[in-house]
C-alpha positions as CSV (number, residue, x, y, z in Angstrom):
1,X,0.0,0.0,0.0
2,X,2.1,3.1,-1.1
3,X,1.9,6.6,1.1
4,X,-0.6,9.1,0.3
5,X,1.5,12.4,-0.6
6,X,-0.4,14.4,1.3
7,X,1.1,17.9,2.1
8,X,4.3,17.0,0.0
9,X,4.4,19.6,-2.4
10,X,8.1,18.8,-3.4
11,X,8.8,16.3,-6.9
12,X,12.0,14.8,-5.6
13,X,10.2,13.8,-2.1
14,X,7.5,12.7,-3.6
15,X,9.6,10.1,-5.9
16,X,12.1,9.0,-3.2
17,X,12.1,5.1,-3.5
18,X,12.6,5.0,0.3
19,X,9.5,7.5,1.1
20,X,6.9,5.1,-1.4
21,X,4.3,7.6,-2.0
22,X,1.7,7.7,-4.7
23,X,2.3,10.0,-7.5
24,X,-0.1,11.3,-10.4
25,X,2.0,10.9,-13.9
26,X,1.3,14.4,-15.5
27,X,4.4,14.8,-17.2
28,X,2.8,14.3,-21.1
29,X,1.0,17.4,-20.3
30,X,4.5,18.7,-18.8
31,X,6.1,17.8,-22.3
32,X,3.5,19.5,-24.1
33,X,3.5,22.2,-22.6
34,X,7.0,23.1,-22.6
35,X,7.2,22.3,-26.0
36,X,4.1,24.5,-27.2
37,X,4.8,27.7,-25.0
38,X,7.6,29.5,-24.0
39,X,5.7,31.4,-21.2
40,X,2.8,30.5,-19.7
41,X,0.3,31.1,-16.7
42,X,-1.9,29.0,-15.5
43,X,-4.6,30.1,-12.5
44,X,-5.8,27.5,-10.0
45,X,-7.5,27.8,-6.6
46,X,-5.4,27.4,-3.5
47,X,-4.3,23.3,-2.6
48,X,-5.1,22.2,-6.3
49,X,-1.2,21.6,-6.9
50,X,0.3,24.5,-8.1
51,X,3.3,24.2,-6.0
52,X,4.0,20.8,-7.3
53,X,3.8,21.7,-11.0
54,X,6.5,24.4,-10.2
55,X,8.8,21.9,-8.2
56,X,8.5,19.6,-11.2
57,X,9.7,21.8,-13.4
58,X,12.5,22.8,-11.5
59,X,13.5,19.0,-11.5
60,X,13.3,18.8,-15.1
61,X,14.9,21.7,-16.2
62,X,17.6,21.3,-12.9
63,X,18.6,17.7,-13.5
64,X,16.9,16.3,-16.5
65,X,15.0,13.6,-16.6
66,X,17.0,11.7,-13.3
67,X,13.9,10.9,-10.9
68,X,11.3,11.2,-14.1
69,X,12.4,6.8,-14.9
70,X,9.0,5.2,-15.6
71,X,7.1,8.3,-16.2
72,X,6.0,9.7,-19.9
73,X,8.0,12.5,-20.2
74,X,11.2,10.2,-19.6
75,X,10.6,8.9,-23.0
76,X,10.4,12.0,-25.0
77,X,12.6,14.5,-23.0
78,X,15.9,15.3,-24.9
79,X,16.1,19.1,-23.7
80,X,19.8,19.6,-21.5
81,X,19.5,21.1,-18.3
82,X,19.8,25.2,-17.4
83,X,20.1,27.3,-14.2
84,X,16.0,27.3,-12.6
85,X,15.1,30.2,-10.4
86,X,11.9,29.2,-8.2
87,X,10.2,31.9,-6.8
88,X,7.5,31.8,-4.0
89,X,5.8,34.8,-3.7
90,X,4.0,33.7,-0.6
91,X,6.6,33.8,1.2
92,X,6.5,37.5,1.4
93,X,2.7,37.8,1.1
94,X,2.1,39.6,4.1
95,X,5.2,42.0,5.5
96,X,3.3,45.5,6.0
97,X,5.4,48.3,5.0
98,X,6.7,49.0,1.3
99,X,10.0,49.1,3.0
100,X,9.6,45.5,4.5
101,X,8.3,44.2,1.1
102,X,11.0,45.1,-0.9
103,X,13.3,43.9,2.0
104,X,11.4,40.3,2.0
105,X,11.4,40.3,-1.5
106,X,15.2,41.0,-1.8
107,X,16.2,38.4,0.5
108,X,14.1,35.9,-0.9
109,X,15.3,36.8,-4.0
110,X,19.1,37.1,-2.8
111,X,18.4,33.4,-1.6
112,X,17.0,31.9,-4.8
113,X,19.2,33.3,-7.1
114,X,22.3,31.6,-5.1
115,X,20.4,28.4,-4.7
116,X,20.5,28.2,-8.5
117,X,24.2,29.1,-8.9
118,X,24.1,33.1,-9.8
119,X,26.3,35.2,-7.8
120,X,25.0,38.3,-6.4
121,X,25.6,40.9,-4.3
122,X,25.3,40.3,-0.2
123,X,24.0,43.8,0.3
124,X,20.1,43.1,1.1
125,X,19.8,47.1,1.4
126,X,20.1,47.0,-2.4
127,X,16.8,46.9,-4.5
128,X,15.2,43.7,-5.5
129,X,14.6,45.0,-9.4
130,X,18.3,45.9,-8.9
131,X,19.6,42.8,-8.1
132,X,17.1,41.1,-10.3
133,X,18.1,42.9,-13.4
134,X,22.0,42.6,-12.5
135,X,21.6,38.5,-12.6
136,X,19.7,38.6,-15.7
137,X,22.2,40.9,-17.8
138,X,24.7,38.1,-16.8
139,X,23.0,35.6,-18.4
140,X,23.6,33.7,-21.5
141,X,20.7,33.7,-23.9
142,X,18.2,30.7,-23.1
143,X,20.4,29.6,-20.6
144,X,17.5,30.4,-17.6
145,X,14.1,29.1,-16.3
146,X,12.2,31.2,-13.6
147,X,9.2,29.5,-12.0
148,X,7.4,32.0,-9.8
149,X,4.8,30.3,-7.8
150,X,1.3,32.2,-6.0
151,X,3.1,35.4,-8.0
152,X,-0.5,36.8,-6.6
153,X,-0.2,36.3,-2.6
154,X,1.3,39.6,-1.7
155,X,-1.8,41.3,-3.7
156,X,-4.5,39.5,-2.2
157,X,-3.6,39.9,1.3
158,X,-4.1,43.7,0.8
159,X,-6.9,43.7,-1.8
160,X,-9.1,45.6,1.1
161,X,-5.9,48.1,2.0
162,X,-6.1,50.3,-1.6
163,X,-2.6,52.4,-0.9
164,X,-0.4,49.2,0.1
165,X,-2.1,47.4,-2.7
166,X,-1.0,49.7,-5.1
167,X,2.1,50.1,-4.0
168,X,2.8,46.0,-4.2
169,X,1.0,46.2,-7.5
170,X,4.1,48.1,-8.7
171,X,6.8,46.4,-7.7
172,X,5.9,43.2,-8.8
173,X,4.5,44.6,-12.5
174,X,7.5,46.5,-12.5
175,X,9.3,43.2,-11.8
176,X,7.6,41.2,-14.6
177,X,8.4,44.7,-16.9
178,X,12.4,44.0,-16.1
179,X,11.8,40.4,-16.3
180,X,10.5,41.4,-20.3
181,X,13.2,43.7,-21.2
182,X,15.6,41.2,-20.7
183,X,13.8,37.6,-21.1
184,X,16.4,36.6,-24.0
185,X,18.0,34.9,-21.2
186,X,15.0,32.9,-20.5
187,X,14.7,29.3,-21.6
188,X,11.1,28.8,-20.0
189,X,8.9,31.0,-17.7
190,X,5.9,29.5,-15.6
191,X,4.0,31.7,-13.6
192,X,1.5,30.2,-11.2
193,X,-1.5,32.1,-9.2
194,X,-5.4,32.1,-8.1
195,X,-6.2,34.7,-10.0
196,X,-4.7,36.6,-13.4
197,X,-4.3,40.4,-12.4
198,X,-4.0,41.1,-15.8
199,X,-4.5,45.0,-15.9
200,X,-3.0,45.5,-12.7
201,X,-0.1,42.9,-13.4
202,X,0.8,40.5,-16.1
203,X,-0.5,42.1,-19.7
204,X,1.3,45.1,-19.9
205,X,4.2,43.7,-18.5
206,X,4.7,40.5,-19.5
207,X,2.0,40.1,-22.8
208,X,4.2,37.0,-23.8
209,X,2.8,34.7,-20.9
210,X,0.1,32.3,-22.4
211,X,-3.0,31.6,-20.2
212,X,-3.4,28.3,-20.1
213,X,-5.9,28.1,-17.1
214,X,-8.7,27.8,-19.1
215,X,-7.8,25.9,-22.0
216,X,-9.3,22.5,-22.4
217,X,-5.9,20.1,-23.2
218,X,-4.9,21.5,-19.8
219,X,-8.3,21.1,-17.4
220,X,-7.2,18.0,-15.8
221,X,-3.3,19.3,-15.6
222,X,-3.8,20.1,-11.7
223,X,-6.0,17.9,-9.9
224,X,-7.3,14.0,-10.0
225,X,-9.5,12.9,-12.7
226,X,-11.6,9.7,-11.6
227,X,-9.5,7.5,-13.8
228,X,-6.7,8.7,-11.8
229,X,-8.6,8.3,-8.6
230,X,-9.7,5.1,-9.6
231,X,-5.8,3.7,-10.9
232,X,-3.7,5.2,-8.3
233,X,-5.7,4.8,-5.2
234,X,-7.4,1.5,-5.7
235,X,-6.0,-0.2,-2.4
236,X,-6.6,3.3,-0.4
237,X,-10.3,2.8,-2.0
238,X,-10.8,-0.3,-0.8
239,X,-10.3,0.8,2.6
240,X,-12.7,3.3,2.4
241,X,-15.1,1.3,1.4
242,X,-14.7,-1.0,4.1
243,X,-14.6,1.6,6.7
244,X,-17.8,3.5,4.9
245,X,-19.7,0.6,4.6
246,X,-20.6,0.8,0.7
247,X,-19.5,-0.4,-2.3
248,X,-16.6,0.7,-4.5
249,X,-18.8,2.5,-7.0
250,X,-21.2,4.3,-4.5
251,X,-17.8,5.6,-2.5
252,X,-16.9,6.8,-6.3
253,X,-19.7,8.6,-6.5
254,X,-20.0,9.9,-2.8
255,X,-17.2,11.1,-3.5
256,X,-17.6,13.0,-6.7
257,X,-20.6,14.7,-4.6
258,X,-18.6,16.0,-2.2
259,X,-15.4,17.0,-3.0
260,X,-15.4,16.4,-7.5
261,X,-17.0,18.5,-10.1
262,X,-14.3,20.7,-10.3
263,X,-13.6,22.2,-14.2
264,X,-11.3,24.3,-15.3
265,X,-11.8,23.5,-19.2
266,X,-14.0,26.5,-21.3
267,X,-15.4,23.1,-23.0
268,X,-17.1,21.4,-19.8
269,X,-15.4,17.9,-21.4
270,X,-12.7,17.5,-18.3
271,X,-14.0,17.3,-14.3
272,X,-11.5,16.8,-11.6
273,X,-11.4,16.1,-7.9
274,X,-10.0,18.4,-5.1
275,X,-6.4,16.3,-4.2
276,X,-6.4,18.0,-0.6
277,X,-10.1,16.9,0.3
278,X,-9.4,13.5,-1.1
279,X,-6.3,13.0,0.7
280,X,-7.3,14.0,3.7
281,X,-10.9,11.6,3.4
282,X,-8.8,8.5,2.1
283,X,-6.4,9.2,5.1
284,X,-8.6,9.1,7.9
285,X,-12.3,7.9,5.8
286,X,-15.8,8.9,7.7
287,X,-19.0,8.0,6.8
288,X,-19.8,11.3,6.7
289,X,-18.0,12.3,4.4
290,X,-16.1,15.6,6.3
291,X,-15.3,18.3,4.3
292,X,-11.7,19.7,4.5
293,X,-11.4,22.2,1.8
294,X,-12.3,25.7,1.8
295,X,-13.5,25.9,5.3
296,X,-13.8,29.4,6.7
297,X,-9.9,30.0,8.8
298,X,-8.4,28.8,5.3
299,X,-10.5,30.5,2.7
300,X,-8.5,32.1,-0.3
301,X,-7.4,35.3,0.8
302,X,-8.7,37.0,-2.8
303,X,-12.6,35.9,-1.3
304,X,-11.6,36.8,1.8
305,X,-10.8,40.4,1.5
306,X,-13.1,41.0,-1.9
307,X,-16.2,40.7,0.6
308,X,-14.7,43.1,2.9
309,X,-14.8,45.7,-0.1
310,X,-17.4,44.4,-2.4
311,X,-19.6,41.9,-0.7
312,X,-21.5,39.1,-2.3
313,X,-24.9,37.6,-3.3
314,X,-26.6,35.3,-1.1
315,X,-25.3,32.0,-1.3
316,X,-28.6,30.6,-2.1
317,X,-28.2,32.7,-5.5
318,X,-25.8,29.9,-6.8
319,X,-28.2,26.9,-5.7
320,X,-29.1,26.4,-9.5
321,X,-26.8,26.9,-12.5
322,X,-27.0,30.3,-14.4
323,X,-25.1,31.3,-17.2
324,X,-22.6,32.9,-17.4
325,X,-20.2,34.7,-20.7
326,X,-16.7,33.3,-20.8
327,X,-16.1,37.0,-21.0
328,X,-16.9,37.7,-17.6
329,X,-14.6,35.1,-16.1
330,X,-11.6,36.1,-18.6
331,X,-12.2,40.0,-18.0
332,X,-9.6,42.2,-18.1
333,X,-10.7,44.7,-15.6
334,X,-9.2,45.8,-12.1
335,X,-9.4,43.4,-9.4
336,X,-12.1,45.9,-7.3
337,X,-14.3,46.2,-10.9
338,X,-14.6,42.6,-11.5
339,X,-17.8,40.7,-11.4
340,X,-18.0,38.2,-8.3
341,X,-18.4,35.3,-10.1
342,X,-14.9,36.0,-11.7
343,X,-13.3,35.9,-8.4
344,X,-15.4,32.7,-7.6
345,X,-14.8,30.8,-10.7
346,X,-10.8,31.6,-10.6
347,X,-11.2,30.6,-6.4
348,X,-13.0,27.6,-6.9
349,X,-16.0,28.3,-5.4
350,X,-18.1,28.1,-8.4
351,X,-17.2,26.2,-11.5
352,X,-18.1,25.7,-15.3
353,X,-20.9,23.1,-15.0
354,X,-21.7,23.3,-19.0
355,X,-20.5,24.9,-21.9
356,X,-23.6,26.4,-24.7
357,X,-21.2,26.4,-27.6
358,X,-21.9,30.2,-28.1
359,X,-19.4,32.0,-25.7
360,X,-21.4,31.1,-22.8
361,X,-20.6,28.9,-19.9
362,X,-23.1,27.5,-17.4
363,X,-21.8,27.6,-13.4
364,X,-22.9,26.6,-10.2
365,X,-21.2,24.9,-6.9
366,X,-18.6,21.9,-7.8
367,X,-19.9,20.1,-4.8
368,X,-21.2,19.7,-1.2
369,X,-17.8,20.8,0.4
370,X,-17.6,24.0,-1.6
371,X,-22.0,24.5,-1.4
372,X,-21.2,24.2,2.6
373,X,-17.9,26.4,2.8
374,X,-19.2,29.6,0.5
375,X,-22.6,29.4,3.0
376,X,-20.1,29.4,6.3
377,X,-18.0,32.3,4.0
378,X,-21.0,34.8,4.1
379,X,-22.2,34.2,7.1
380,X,-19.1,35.8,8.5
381,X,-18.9,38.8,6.5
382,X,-22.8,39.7,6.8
């Protein structure tokens, strides 16, 4: 019975021999991906696996394909390896001060950029866009890969405080600015967030990045589709069933109720299940069927602080489907102008239940854990 990964977000822990956890074989989708883009973003909600796609890639493009023997991409991969700077904006999501942001950033920054063999300056008084545009004149061309995971956190744990918001806001779209000018050097770029701040951020910045968050060959990139459930949990299953009392293909579906029905596909053809709420249910299995997801102390900080400015419908409003225009999710507008089911859609509360084929989308709650968590979410900001 192999270990359920749950909490590793790291590749190489998660394909340790010794540690015998199970892992989810994306890497064709890695492959293609690489191969199709040379930039790309891709928007999930929070505990959907994010920080593992960036940690793969850093493997990859660190070491090659040494730890990828017996997955997909090990028969296909022929690319050399390159210098990877992984980013983790989160970890300097909420510092106060302008002065302390730029200080977190730089020594985060600093940090990464020795980790992956580029020599820079000591001084931390010394501006992160500094020291960022110094290692990048430095480079070769196509000789780096940045990753910059939850590029979004510092900005959506001050979306209700407008002057430090903005003042974020500008150092990290002047960041991706630099990060243009000089992006010869880059190999590969893979930016990861909740939401796309596109006029705030990314577009005039960086207008090479590729959304891929909604595109249909990548809805089941982050997160288990039931095939996967079904293949790489089968012995973890069986427990459950045991322990639930119910047969393999009402657990299935039990489960698909409470914590499936996510998609992240414009086409409606691709639904996936939440990997934290499974994890934690096949780890400990209840017959109730406890939700672990989205509850209120861990909600997604863009929700979070959006109700404190904007507020939001009843949550009885999304008991039934409505439509919805793809437009409206994708918008470009300012985080504070957008409509709330943009915010909800990108966060996870709602989801793309149906597509009409004419632009249109229908949405509605992916499950019970979510239906549950968005009625606890309101109650607390009425």
């Amino acid at each position: 019975m192999r270990n359920l990964p749950l909490g590793i977000s790291d590749f190489s822990t998660i394909r340790n021999p010794s540690r015998n956890f199970i892992y989810i074989d994306k890497t064709a989708q890695i492959a293609e991906m690489v191969r199709m883009f040379p930039a790309v973003f891709i928007a999930r909600p929070r505990r959907f696996g994010k920080s593992l796609l960036a940690s793969t890639l850093r493997d990859l493009f660190g070491k090659g394909i040494e730890g990828f023997e017996g997955l997909d991409i090990a028969k296909t991969w022929t690319d050399t390896t390159y210098k990877v700077v992984s980013l983790d904006f989160s970890a300097f999501r909420d510092v106060g001060t302008l002065e302390d942001f730029l200080l977190a950033f730089d020594l985060h920054l600093q940090g990464r950029l020795r980790a992956a063999g580029i020599e820079t300056s000591p001084d931390v008084s010394r501006f992160p866009l500094q020291r960022w545009e110094t290692a990048l004149l430095s480079l070769p061309n196509s000789s780096l890969v940045l990753l910059i995971d939850e590029y979004d956190a510092p900005l959506t744990e001050c979306l209700h405080l407008p002057e430090r918001f903005e003042q974020y806001r500008r150092v990290i779209a002047s960041f991706f600015a630099r990060t243009k000018s000089l992006s010869g050097a880059l190999r590969f770029l893979c930016v990861t967030g909740v939401m796309k701040f596109k006029q705030n951020v990314l577009t005039p910045s960086f207008n090479a990045l590729t959304d891929l968050s909604m595109m249909p060959q990548y809805g089941s990139l982050l997160g288990f589709t039931e095939d996967e459930l079904r293949t790489n949990f089968s012995t973890w299953l069986e427990r459950a069933s045991d322990l639930c009392g119910m047969s393999h293909d009402q657990l299935i579906s039990r489960m698909r109720r409470e914590y499936g029905g996510f998609c992240f596909d414009q086409n409606a053809s691709t639904d996936v299940f939440a990997p934290w709420s499974v994890l934690q249910f096949l780890a400990c299995p209840q017959p109730d069927f406890q939700h672990y997801g989205l509850n209120p102390g861990g909600t997604t900080a863009i929700v979070r602080n959006f109700l404190k400015v904007r507020g939001l419908l009843d949550p009885a409003h999304y008991d039934e489907p409505f439509l919805e225009d793809l437009t409206v999710i994708a918008s470009d507008d300012p985080i504070l102008e957008l409509q709330p089911t943009s915010v909800l859609v990108h966060t996870g509360y709602l989801t793309i239940k149906k597509a009409t084929g004419d632009g249109a989308v229908m949405l509605g709650y992916p499950n019970e854990e979510v239906r549950e968590a968005m009625g606890n979410l309101c109650s607390l900001h009425r």
